[in-house]
N, C-alpha and C positions, 0 to 999 in steps of 0.2 A: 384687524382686517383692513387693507387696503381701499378703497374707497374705486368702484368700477362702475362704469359707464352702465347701464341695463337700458337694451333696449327691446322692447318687448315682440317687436316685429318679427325677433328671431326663432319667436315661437309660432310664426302666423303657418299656415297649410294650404288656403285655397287657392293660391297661384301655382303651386307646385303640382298642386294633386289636377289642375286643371292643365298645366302643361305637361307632364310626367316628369319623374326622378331618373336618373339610375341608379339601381339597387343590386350590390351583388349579396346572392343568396349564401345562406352559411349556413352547412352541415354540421352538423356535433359541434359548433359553436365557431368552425374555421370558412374562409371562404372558399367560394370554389373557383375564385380564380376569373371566372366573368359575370357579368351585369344584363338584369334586363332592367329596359326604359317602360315605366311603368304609369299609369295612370291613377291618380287617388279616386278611395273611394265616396267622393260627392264630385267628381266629374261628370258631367252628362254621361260619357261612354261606359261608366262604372255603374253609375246609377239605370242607367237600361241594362245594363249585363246583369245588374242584381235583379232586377224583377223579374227578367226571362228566367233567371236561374231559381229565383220562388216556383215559379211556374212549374219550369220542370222537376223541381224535386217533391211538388206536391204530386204532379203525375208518376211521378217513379214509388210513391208512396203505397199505390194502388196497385203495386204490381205483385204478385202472389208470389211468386219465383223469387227468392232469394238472390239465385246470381244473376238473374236479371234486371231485378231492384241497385244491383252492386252495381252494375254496368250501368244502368241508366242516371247514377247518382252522380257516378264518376264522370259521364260524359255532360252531365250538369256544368260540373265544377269546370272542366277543360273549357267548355264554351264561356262559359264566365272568366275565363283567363285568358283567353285567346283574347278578348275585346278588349283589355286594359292593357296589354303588352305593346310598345309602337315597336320595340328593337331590342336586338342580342348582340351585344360586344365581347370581346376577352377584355379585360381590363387592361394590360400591357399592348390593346390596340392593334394588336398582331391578327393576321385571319386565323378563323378554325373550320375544319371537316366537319361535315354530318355525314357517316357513313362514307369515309373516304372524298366526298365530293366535298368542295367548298361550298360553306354557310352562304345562304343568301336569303334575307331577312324577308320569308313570306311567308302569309298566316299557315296555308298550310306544314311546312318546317317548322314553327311554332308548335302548332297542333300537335306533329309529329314527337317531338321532346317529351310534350306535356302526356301523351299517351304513354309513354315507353318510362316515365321517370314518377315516381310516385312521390320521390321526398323532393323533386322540383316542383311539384304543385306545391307540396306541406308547405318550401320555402316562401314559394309566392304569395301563398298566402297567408301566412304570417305576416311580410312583407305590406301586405296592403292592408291587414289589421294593425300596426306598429302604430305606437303614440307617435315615434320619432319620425321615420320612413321619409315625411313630405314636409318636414320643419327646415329651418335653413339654418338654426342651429343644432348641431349632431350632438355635444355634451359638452 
């Protein structure tokens, strides 16, 4: 084996997760083609989103109603996503539609996505659970 430089920095996370990445999400293991700018989780913005989102899922815990409890979980989670996300690109940098209108990067649009997309959440969060996600070496 060849003799290679190792430098360990490439495994460091807390500048990235403090400034955010872009992460494109992958479905059944393919991408989908665009990225969100993400924040890690021990960023200040990640780390309030995680406690609000303790919060609410301890109150949703209390809820007798089943699909109520379902809803109030799920709006957990969306709030907790909406706060780590800065931005939505296509990868190839080209604009895209929401709903026939052109994409423009505000939380509400954000919100919107993550309501209407169940495995954009899964990806996301994946995404901010990843060993790799916020390293500056990918593999």
């Amino acid at each position: 084996m060849e003799d290679e430089i190792f430098d360990i920095s490439d495994y460091f996370t807390k500048k990235n997760e403090e400034e955010g990445v872009w992460d494109e999400i992958r479905i059944d293991g393919k991408g989908i083609g665009w990225e969100f700018k993400i924040y890690g989780a021990s960023s200040d913005e990640a780390v309030i989103a995680s406690e609000q989102y303790e919060k609410d899922i301890e109150a949703a815990s209390t809820e007798g109603d089943p699909v109520k409890r379902n809803q109030l979980e799920t709006e957990a989670v969306i709030k907790r996503l909406v706060a780590v996300i800065i931005d939505i690109r296509r990868k190839d940098g080209k604009p895209f539609l929401i709903q026939g209108k052109p994409f423009q990067n505000t939380k509400e649009n954000i919100r919107f996505i993550l309501e209407q997309s169940r495995v954009i959440r899964k990806g996301l969060l994946s995404s901010l659970a990843g060993n790799t996600t916020f390293m500056t070496k990918k593999g």
